[in-house]
C-alpha positions in Angstrom: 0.0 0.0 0.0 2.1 3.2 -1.0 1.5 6.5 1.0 0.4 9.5 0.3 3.1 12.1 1.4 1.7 15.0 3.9 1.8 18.6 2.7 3.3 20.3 5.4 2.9 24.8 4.7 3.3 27.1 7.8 1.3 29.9 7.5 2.3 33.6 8.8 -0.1 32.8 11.8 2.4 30.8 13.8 0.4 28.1 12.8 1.2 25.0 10.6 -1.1 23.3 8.3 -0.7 19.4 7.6 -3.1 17.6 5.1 -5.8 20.4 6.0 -5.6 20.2 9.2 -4.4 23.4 11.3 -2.3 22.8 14.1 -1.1 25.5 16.5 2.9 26.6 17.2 2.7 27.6 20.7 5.0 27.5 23.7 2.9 25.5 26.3 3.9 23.5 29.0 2.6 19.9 29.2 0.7 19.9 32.4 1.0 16.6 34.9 -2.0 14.4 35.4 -1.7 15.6 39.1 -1.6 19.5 39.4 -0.5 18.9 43.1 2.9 16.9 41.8 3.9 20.3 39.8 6.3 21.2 42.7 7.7 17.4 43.1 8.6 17.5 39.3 10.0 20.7 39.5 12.3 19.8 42.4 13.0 16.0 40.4 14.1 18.3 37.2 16.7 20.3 39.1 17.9 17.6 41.0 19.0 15.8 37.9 20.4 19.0 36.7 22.7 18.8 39.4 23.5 15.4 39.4 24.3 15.8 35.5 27.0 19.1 36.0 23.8 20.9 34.3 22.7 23.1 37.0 25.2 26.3 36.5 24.7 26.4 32.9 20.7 26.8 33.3 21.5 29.4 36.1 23.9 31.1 33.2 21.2 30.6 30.3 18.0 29.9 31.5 16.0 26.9 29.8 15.3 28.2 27.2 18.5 28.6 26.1 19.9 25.2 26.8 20.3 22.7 23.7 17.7 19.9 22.9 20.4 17.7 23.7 20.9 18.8 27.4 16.7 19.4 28.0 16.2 15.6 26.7 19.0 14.2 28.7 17.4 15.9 31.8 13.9 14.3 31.0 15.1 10.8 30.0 16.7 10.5 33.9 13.9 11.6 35.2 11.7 9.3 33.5 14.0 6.3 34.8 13.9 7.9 38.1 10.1 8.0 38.3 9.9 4.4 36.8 12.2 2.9 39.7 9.9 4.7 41.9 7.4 3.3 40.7 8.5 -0.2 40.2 9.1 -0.3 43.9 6.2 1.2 45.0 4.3 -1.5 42.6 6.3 -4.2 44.3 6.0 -2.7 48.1 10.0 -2.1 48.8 9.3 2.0 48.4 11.9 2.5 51.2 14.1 4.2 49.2 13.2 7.9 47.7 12.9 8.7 44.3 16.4 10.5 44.9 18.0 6.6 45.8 17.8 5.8 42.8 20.8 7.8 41.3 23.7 5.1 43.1 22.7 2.5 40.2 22.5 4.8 37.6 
Protein backbone atom coordinates (compact mmCIF):
# COMPACT_ATOMS: atom_id res chain seq x y z
CA UNK A 1 0.00 0.00 0.00
CA UNK A 2 2.07 3.23 -0.98
CA UNK A 3 1.51 6.46 1.03
CA UNK A 4 0.36 9.53 0.27
CA UNK A 5 3.12 12.07 1.42
CA UNK A 6 1.73 14.97 3.90
CA UNK A 7 1.83 18.62 2.66
CA UNK A 8 3.33 20.34 5.43
CA UNK A 9 2.86 24.76 4.70
CA UNK A 10 3.31 27.14 7.84
CA UNK A 11 1.33 29.92 7.46
CA UNK A 12 2.33 33.60 8.79
CA UNK A 13 -0.07 32.82 11.84
CA UNK A 14 2.44 30.83 13.78
CA UNK A 15 0.41 28.11 12.81
CA UNK A 16 1.20 25.00 10.65
CA UNK A 17 -1.11 23.26 8.27
CA UNK A 18 -0.71 19.45 7.60
CA UNK A 19 -3.06 17.63 5.12
CA UNK A 20 -5.76 20.44 5.98
CA UNK A 21 -5.61 20.16 9.20
CA UNK A 22 -4.40 23.39 11.25
CA UNK A 23 -2.33 22.76 14.08
CA UNK A 24 -1.13 25.47 16.49
CA UNK A 25 2.92 26.55 17.23
CA UNK A 26 2.71 27.62 20.67
CA UNK A 27 4.95 27.48 23.70
CA UNK A 28 2.85 25.50 26.30
CA UNK A 29 3.94 23.54 29.03
CA UNK A 30 2.55 19.89 29.16
CA UNK A 31 0.71 19.88 32.41
CA UNK A 32 1.03 16.59 34.94
CA UNK A 33 -2.00 14.42 35.38
CA UNK A 34 -1.73 15.59 39.14
CA UNK A 35 -1.57 19.49 39.35
CA UNK A 36 -0.51 18.95 43.08
CA UNK A 37 2.93 16.87 41.82
CA UNK A 38 3.90 20.32 39.81
CA UNK A 39 6.28 21.22 42.66
CA UNK A 40 7.70 17.44 43.14
CA UNK A 41 8.65 17.45 39.25
CA UNK A 42 9.97 20.75 39.47
CA UNK A 43 12.34 19.80 42.41
CA UNK A 44 13.01 16.05 40.40
CA UNK A 45 14.10 18.27 37.20
CA UNK A 46 16.75 20.28 39.13
CA UNK A 47 17.95 17.56 41.03
CA UNK A 48 18.96 15.79 37.91
CA UNK A 49 20.35 18.98 36.74
CA UNK A 50 22.73 18.81 39.44
CA UNK A 51 23.52 15.42 39.41
CA UNK A 52 24.31 15.84 35.45
CA UNK A 53 26.99 19.09 35.98
CA UNK A 54 23.83 20.91 34.31
CA UNK A 55 22.71 23.07 36.98
CA UNK A 56 25.18 26.32 36.50
CA UNK A 57 24.70 26.45 32.92
CA UNK A 58 20.72 26.77 33.32
CA UNK A 59 21.47 29.37 36.06
CA UNK A 60 23.86 31.07 33.25
CA UNK A 61 21.24 30.64 30.31
CA UNK A 62 18.04 29.91 31.46
CA UNK A 63 15.99 26.86 29.82
CA UNK A 64 15.31 28.17 27.21
CA UNK A 65 18.50 28.60 26.09
CA UNK A 66 19.85 25.19 26.84
CA UNK A 67 20.33 22.68 23.68
CA UNK A 68 17.73 19.87 22.94
CA UNK A 69 20.37 17.75 23.68
CA UNK A 70 20.86 18.83 27.38
CA UNK A 71 16.74 19.43 27.99
CA UNK A 72 16.17 15.57 26.75
CA UNK A 73 19.04 14.24 28.69
CA UNK A 74 17.39 15.88 31.81
CA UNK A 75 13.90 14.33 31.02
CA UNK A 76 15.11 10.79 30.03
CA UNK A 77 16.75 10.51 33.89
CA UNK A 78 13.86 11.57 35.17
CA UNK A 79 11.74 9.26 33.50
CA UNK A 80 13.97 6.29 34.80
CA UNK A 81 13.94 7.94 38.08
CA UNK A 82 10.10 8.05 38.26
CA UNK A 83 9.91 4.39 36.80
CA UNK A 84 12.16 2.92 39.68
CA UNK A 85 9.93 4.68 41.91
CA UNK A 86 7.36 3.31 40.71
CA UNK A 87 8.47 -0.18 40.15
CA UNK A 88 9.07 -0.28 43.85
CA UNK A 89 6.16 1.15 45.00
CA UNK A 90 4.34 -1.54 42.62
CA UNK A 91 6.34 -4.17 44.35
CA UNK A 92 6.02 -2.73 48.09
CA UNK A 93 9.96 -2.06 48.77
CA UNK A 94 9.31 2.03 48.41
CA UNK A 95 11.88 2.48 51.18
CA UNK A 96 14.09 4.17 49.24
CA UNK A 97 13.17 7.95 47.72
CA UNK A 98 12.93 8.69 44.26
CA UNK A 99 16.37 10.45 44.86
CA UNK A 100 18.04 6.64 45.82
CA UNK A 101 17.76 5.75 42.77
CA UNK A 102 20.77 7.85 41.32
CA UNK A 103 23.74 5.09 43.05
CA UNK A 104 22.66 2.51 40.16
CA UNK A 105 22.46 4.83 37.60
Amino acid sequence: MRRRAQRHTVDGSGGSEIAGEAIRLSKRRRKPALPEADDALDRLKYEVADELGLRDDIRERGWAEMTTREVGTIGGHMVRKMVRFAERRLTGSDAESVSGAEARD
